[in-house]
Phi, psi and omega in degrees: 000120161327136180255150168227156196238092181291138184269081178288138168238140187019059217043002170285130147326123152270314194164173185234167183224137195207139162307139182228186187276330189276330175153289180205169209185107174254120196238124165276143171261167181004264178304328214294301183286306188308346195279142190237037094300003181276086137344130178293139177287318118272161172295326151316316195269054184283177191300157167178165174280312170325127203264144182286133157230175197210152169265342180225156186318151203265128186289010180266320163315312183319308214274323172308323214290123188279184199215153184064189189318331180288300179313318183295310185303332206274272197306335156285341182284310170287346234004068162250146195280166198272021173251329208272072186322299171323289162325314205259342173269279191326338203253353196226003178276340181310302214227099173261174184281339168253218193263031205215124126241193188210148165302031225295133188279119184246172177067005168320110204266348171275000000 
């Protein structure tokens, strides 16, 4: 099973980000583009329908992802390994110091 994240933007949906078999896959949503007040979630991202992919974790997610002694308190507390991105964006991302958090989808039946 894939993990996924919905991707908030100033509490707005913006779009999700998911595990694919080749590596992550961010996709904006709908309304998110249809909105003509909507902004890119990094400057990496600009808006677009087309879904981004990567072979490796997207370094603007990567950055959320905390670092140092908080990331050692993070991977003991969750036990999750410090490689594991997905895990550590999902598990520690909600409620971040900027305007982008993340979610984690659970119970995905797609």
């Amino acid at each position: 099973m894939n993990r996924k994240g919905q991707i908030y933007f100033k509490e707005v949906l913006a779009g999700i980000i998911e595990e694919t078999d080749e590596g992550y896959q961010f996709t904006y949503s709908g309304p998110y583009l249809r909105n003509p007040d909507s902004v890119p979630v990094s400057k990496t991202l600009p808006l677009r329908e087309t879904p981004y992919e990567s072979k490796t974790m997207f370094p603007f997610f990567d950055g959320l992802i905390p670092e140092g002694w908080l990331l050692n308190i993070a991977t003991a507390h969750w036990k999750i390994d410090q490689r594991d991105r997905m895990g550590l964006l999902l598990a520690t991302c909600r409620d971040t110091i900027g305007a982008v958090s993340v979610v984690p989808v659970l119970n995905d039946k797609s």
